[in-house]
C-alpha positions in Angstrom: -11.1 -2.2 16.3 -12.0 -4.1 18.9 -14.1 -3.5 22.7 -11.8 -4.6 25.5 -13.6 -4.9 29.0 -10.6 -4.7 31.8 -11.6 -5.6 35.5 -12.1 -2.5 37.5 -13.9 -0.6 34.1 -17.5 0.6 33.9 -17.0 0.5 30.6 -15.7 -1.7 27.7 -11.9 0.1 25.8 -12.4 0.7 22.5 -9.0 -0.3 21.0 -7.0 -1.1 17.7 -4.2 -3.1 17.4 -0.8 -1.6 17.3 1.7 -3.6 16.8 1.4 -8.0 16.7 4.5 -10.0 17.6 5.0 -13.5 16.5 7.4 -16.6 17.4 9.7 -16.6 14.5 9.0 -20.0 14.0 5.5 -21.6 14.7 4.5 -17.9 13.9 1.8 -18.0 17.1 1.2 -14.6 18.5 3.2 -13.9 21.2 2.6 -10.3 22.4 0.0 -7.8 21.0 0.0 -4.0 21.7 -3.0 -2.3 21.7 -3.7 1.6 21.6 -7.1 2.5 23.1 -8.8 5.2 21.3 -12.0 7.9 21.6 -14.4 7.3 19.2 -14.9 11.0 18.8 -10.9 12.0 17.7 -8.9 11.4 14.8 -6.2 9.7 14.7 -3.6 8.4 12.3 -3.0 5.2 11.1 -1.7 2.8 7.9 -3.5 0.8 6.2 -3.0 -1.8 3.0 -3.9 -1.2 -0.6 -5.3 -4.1 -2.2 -5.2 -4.2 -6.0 -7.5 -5.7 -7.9 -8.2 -6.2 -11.7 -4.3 -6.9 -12.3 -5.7 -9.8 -14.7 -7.1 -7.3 -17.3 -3.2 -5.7 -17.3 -2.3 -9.2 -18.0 -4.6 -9.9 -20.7 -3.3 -7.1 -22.7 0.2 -8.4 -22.4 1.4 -5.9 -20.3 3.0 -5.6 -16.8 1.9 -4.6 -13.2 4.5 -3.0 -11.1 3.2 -2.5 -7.4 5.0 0.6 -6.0 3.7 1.4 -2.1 1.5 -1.4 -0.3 0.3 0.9 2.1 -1.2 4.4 2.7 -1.7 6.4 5.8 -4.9 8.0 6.9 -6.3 10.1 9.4 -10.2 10.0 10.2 -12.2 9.1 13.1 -11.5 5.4 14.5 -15.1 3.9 13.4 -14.2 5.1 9.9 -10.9 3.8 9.3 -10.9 1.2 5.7 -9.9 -2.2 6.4 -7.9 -1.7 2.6 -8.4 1.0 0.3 -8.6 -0.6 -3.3 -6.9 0.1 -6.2 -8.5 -0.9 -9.6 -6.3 -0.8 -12.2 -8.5 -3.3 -14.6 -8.9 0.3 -17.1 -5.0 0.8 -17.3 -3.0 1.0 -20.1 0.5 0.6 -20.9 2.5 3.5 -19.2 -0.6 4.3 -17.0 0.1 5.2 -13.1 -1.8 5.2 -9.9 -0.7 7.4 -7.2 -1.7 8.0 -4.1 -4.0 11.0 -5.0 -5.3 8.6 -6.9 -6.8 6.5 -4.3 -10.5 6.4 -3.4 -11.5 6.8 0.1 -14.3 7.9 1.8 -15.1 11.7 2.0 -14.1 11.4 6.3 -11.1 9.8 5.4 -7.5 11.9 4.9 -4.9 10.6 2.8 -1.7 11.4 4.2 2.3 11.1 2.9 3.0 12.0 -0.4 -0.2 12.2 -2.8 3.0 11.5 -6.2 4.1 8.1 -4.3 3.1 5.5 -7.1 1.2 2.6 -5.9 1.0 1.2 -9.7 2.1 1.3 -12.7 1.7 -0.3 -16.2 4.5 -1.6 -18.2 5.1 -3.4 -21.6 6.2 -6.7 -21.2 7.6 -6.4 -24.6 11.6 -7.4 -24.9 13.8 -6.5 -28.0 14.5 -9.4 -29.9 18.2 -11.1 -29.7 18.5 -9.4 -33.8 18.5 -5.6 -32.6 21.1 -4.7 -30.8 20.6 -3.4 -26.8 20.1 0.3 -26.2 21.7 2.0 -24.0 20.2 3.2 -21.0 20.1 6.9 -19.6 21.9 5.6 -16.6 24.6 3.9 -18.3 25.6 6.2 -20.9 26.5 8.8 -18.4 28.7 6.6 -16.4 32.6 6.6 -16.7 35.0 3.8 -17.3 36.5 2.2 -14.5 40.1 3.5 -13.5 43.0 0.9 -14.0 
Protein backbone atom coordinates (compact mmCIF):
# COMPACT_ATOMS: atom_id res chain seq x y z
CA UNK A 1 0.00 0.00 0.00
CA UNK A 2 1.38 2.91 -0.89
CA UNK A 3 0.32 7.19 -0.41
CA UNK A 4 0.26 8.71 -3.90
CA UNK A 5 0.03 12.64 -3.93
CA UNK A 6 -1.43 13.68 -7.65
CA UNK A 7 -1.30 17.47 -8.57
CA UNK A 8 -4.61 19.12 -8.07
CA UNK A 9 -5.23 16.68 -4.59
CA UNK A 10 -5.67 18.02 -1.02
CA UNK A 11 -4.86 14.89 -0.06
CA UNK A 12 -2.29 12.06 -0.61
CA UNK A 13 -4.33 8.44 -2.62
CA UNK A 14 -4.01 5.61 -0.68
CA UNK A 15 -3.26 2.90 -3.24
CA UNK A 16 -2.19 -0.80 -3.81
CA UNK A 17 -0.65 -2.15 -6.68
CA UNK A 18 -2.73 -3.99 -9.17
CA UNK A 19 -1.18 -5.34 -11.68
CA UNK A 20 3.01 -4.72 -12.65
CA UNK A 21 4.15 -5.13 -16.23
CA UNK A 22 7.57 -5.88 -17.19
CA UNK A 23 9.90 -5.86 -20.52
CA UNK A 24 10.17 -9.44 -21.31
CA UNK A 25 13.67 -9.15 -21.42
CA UNK A 26 15.63 -6.66 -19.14
CA UNK A 27 12.58 -7.37 -16.90
CA UNK A 28 12.34 -3.26 -15.91
CA UNK A 29 8.91 -2.22 -15.04
CA UNK A 30 7.26 -0.92 -17.73
CA UNK A 31 3.68 -0.05 -16.68
CA UNK A 32 2.13 -0.33 -13.12
CA UNK A 33 -1.74 -0.27 -12.35
CA UNK A 34 -2.69 1.02 -9.27
CA UNK A 35 -6.28 0.72 -7.55
CA UNK A 36 -6.88 3.50 -4.99
CA UNK A 37 -8.60 2.35 -1.98
CA UNK A 38 -10.70 3.74 1.38
CA UNK A 39 -9.09 2.88 4.33
CA UNK A 40 -12.42 2.32 5.98
CA UNK A 41 -13.88 -0.68 3.21
CA UNK A 42 -12.92 -4.06 2.59
CA UNK A 43 -11.83 -5.17 -0.25
CA UNK A 44 -10.55 -8.33 -1.82
CA UNK A 45 -7.28 -9.25 -2.77
CA UNK A 46 -4.48 -12.34 -3.21
CA UNK A 47 -1.83 -12.76 -1.53
CA UNK A 48 1.30 -15.43 -1.32
CA UNK A 49 1.76 -18.32 1.15
CA UNK A 50 5.17 -18.65 2.17
CA UNK A 51 6.13 -22.08 3.66
CA UNK A 52 8.49 -22.41 5.97
CA UNK A 53 9.99 -25.37 8.08
CA UNK A 54 10.11 -27.60 4.70
CA UNK A 55 13.66 -28.72 6.21
CA UNK A 56 12.21 -30.62 9.11
CA UNK A 57 9.96 -32.62 6.24
CA UNK A 58 13.28 -33.24 4.71
CA UNK A 59 14.97 -34.48 7.67
CA UNK A 60 12.63 -37.18 8.17
CA UNK A 61 13.09 -38.38 4.72
CA UNK A 62 9.93 -37.41 3.45
CA UNK A 63 8.55 -35.07 0.70
CA UNK A 64 6.91 -31.64 0.43
CA UNK A 65 4.39 -31.17 -2.24
CA UNK A 66 3.23 -27.40 -2.53
CA UNK A 67 -0.32 -27.36 -3.81
CA UNK A 68 -1.77 -23.48 -4.06
CA UNK A 69 0.86 -20.55 -3.70
CA UNK A 70 -1.63 -18.15 -3.02
CA UNK A 71 -4.84 -17.33 -1.02
CA UNK A 72 -7.39 -14.71 -1.33
CA UNK A 73 -8.62 -12.48 1.44
CA UNK A 74 -10.93 -9.87 2.17
CA UNK A 75 -10.32 -7.31 5.16
CA UNK A 76 -9.69 -3.73 5.45
CA UNK A 77 -6.72 -2.35 3.18
CA UNK A 78 -4.24 -1.46 6.37
CA UNK A 79 -4.79 -5.12 7.47
CA UNK A 80 -4.07 -6.99 4.45
CA UNK A 81 -0.63 -9.83 5.23
CA UNK A 82 2.22 -9.28 3.07
CA UNK A 83 2.23 -13.58 3.08
CA UNK A 84 0.35 -15.68 5.23
CA UNK A 85 2.76 -18.51 6.52
CA UNK A 86 2.47 -22.02 6.40
CA UNK A 87 4.51 -24.07 8.92
CA UNK A 88 4.68 -27.41 8.12
CA UNK A 89 8.06 -28.17 10.33
CA UNK A 90 5.31 -30.58 12.80
CA UNK A 91 4.11 -32.61 9.61
CA UNK A 92 4.24 -36.08 9.15
CA UNK A 93 4.08 -38.35 6.31
CA UNK A 94 0.57 -38.19 4.71
CA UNK A 95 -0.17 -34.90 6.68
CA UNK A 96 -2.05 -31.95 4.71
CA UNK A 97 -2.45 -28.27 4.96
CA UNK A 98 -5.43 -26.60 3.56
CA UNK A 99 -6.53 -23.56 3.25
CA UNK A 100 -8.72 -23.60 6.51
CA UNK A 101 -5.79 -24.43 7.74
CA UNK A 102 -4.09 -21.16 7.33
CA UNK A 103 -3.54 -18.65 10.19
CA UNK A 104 -4.54 -15.16 9.71
CA UNK A 105 -5.48 -12.46 11.69
CA UNK A 106 -9.00 -12.45 13.30
CA UNK A 107 -9.86 -9.15 10.58
CA UNK A 108 -8.81 -11.07 7.90
CA UNK A 109 -11.36 -13.48 5.60
CA UNK A 110 -10.12 -16.39 3.88
CA UNK A 111 -11.81 -16.69 0.78
CA UNK A 112 -11.97 -19.65 -2.23
CA UNK A 113 -12.21 -22.98 -1.21
CA UNK A 114 -11.15 -23.62 2.66
CA UNK A 115 -10.31 -28.02 1.03
CA UNK A 116 -7.75 -26.47 -1.62
CA UNK A 117 -4.36 -28.05 -0.32
CA UNK A 118 -1.60 -25.77 -0.04
CA UNK A 119 0.72 -28.86 1.44
CA UNK A 120 1.17 -32.05 1.70
CA UNK A 121 3.63 -34.71 3.03
CA UNK A 122 4.81 -37.51 1.14
CA UNK A 123 7.21 -40.63 1.48
CA UNK A 124 10.00 -40.33 -0.57
CA UNK A 125 10.31 -43.99 -0.19
CA UNK A 126 10.56 -45.96 -3.84
CA UNK A 127 10.01 -49.84 -4.25
CA UNK A 128 13.11 -51.42 -4.82
CA UNK A 129 13.90 -52.77 -8.58
CA UNK A 130 13.23 -56.76 -6.67
CA UNK A 131 9.36 -56.19 -6.10
CA UNK A 132 7.54 -55.93 -8.79
CA UNK A 133 5.45 -52.34 -9.67
CA UNK A 134 1.89 -52.06 -8.51
CA UNK A 135 -0.55 -51.14 -10.33
CA UNK A 136 -2.19 -47.94 -9.88
CA UNK A 137 -6.00 -47.12 -9.42
CA UNK A 138 -5.80 -45.19 -12.58
CA UNK A 139 -4.29 -47.73 -14.64
CA UNK A 140 -6.06 -50.70 -13.77
CA UNK A 141 -9.33 -49.32 -14.92
CA UNK A 142 -8.10 -48.28 -18.23
CA UNK A 143 -8.84 -50.35 -21.51
CA UNK A 144 -6.45 -51.63 -24.16
CA UNK A 145 -5.94 -49.72 -26.97
CA UNK A 146 -8.12 -50.67 -30.19
CA UNK A 147 -6.02 -52.10 -33.16
Amino acid sequence: MFSLELEGETRPLMVLVREVQRHPVNREINHLDLLAVSMTEKITSTVPIQIIGEEEVVKQGAVLQVGAKEVEVTCLPGDIPEVVRCDVSKLQVGDKITIADLEVLPTVEKGGDPETVVAVVLSAQRGSADEPAEESEESQGEAEPAQ
